[in-house]
C-alpha angles and dihedrals in degrees: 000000000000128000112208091165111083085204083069100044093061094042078061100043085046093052097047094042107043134045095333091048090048086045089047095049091049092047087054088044086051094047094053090039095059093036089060094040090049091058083043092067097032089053089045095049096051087045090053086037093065085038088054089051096041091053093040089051085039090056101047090042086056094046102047089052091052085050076059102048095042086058096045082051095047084049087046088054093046091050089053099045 
């Protein structure tokens, strides 16, 4: 594109300068904003994921021990009986 008319040349550097260039500038900070904030909460979500499983396989490996130790307890009572 050239521009041989200065009259161009200043509606450009206006636009660019002025309100379109300002509303330009806030819709890339948006952009980047949002696209950091989106990893944020990927990145959130997987770490809480793996929590989520550690404290699920933590739970049925308790309860399965204290299954064990409620029927070592019931034997303990027959023996005793």
């Amino acid at each position: 594109m050239r521009y041989n008319n200065v009259m161009e040349i200043s509606t450009f550097l206006q636009a660019a300068t002025g309100q379109f260039g300002a509303l330009v500038v806030a819709l890339s900070a948006l952009y980047l904003l949002m696209s950091h904030h989106k990893e944020t909460l990927d990145r959130m979500y997987n770490d809480h994921k793996q929590d989520r499983d550690l404290y699920r396989t933590t739970l049925v490996n308790l309860s399965h021990k204290i299954d064990k130790i409620g029927d070592d307890i019931a034997e303990i009572k027959k023996e005793l009986s």
